[in-house]
C-alpha positions in Angstrom: 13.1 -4.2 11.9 17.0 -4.6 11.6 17.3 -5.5 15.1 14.9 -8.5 15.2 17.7 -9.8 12.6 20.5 -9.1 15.1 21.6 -11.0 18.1 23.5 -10.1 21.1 27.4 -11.3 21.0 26.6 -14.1 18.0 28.3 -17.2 18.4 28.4 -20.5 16.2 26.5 -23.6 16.4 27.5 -24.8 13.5 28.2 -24.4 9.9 26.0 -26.7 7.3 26.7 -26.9 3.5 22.3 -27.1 2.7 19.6 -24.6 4.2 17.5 -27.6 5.0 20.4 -29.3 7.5 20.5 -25.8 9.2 17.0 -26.0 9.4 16.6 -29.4 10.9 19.1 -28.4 13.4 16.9 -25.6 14.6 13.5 -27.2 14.8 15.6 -30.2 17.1 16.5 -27.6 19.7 13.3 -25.9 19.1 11.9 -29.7 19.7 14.1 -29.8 22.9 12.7 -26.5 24.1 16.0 -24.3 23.7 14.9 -20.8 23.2 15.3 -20.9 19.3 14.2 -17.4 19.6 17.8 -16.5 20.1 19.0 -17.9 17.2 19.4 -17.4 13.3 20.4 -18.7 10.3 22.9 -17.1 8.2 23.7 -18.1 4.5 27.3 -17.1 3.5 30.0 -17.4 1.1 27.3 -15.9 -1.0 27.5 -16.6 -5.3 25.2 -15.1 -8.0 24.2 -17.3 -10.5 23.2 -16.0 -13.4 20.6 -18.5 -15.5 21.0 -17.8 -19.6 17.3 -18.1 -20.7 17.6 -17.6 -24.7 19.5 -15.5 -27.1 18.2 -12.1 -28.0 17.3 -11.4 -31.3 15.5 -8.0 -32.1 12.3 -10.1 -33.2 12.4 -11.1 -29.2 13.4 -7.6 -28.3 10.0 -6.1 -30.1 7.8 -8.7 -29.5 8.6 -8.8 -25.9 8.1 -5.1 -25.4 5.0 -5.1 -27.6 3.8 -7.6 -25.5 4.5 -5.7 -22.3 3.5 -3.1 -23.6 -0.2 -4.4 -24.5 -0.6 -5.5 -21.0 0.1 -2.0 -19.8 -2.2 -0.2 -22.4 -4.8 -2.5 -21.2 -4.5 -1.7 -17.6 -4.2 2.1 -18.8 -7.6 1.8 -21.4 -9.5 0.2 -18.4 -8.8 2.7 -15.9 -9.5 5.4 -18.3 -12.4 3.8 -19.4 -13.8 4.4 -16.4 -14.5 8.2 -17.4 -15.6 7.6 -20.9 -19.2 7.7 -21.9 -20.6 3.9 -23.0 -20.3 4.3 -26.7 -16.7 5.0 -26.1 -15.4 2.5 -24.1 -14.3 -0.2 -26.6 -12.4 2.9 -28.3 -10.6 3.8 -25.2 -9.4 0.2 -24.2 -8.4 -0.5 -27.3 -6.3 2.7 -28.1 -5.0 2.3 -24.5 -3.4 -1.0 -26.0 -2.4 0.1 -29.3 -0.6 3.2 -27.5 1.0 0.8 -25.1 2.0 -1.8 -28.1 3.8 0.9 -29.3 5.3 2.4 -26.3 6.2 -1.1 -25.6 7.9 -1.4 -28.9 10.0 1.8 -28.8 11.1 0.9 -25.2 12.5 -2.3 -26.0 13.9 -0.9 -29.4 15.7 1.8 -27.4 17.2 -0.2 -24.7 18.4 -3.2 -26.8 20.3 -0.9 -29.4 21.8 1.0 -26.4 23.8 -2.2 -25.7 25.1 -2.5 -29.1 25.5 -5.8 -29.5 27.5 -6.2 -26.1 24.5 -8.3 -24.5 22.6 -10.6 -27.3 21.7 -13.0 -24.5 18.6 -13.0 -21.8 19.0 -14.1 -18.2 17.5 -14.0 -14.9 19.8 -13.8 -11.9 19.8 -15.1 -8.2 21.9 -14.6 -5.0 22.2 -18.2 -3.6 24.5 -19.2 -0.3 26.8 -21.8 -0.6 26.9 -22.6 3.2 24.3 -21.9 6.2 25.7 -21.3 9.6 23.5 -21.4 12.9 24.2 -18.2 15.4 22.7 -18.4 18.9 23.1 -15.6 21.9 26.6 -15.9 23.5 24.7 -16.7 26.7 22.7 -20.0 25.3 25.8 -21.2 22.8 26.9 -24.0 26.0 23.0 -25.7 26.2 22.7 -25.5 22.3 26.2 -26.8 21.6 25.1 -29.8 24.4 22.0 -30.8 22.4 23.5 -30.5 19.3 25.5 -33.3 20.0 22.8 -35.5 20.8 21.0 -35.0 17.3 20.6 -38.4 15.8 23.5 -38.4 12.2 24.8 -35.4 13.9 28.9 -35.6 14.9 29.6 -35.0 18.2 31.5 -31.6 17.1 29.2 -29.0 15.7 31.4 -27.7 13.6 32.1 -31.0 11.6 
């Protein structure tokens, strides 16, 4: 699998600051019949950017994990419903709930006074590249570079 990621002696095309320019780029040489199947797009200079999403309060904290924590009882009920007799079933799903409520509510309790304090925020998080630079085989980098060039708004030099 790593290898259909890899190319043989990579060599620039051309450097562009959005995914979608690097994009267009490709589907013009693919459009001009260049064997884009040599060729990659690479995002680099790589950031995380973390996303604050609310401030944590332990009202949040148990409510949170007594609402995961339902969900998962549910799923557990219903599977184990499964093996209960018919005047049981109601019973089982709904201590499979109750169970997970409070699973739920320990969990989150546990984890959010392990931080003491240090963490009162939620967030989500997301790698995102700042630049996206086209690779093509050594072997093809003369053709692509040509017809790069003749891309309508594109400079003459790829690497502008």
């Amino acid at each position: 699998m790593a290898e259909i990621f890899s190319l043989e002696y990579p060599q620039s095309l051309g450097v562009f600051d959005k995914y979608a320019d690097a994009q267009k780029a490709v589907d013009f040489l693919s459009d001009k019949e260049f064997p884009v199947q040599n060729v990659l797009i690479v995002g680099t200079e790589l950031r995380q950017v973390e996303r604050v999403t609310g401030r944590l309060t332990w009202g949040r904290v148990l409510s949170a994990g007594a609402g995961s924590g339902a969900g998962f009882g549910l799923f557990v009920g219903l599977l184990l419903s499964l093996f209960a007799d018919g005047s049981s079933v109601a019973v089982t799903i709904l201590g499979g709930v109750l169970l997970g409520v409070v699973f739920g509510i320990v969990s989150g309790a546990l984890g959010y006074a392990a931080t003491r304090g240090q963490r009162d925020f939620s967030s989500v998080q997301k790698v995102v590249a700042t630049k996206y630079e086209v690779l093509v085989e050594h072997k093809f980098l003369a053709d692509g570079t040509a017809l790069l060039a003749t891309m309508p708004g594109r400079a003459a030099n790829p690497f502008a």
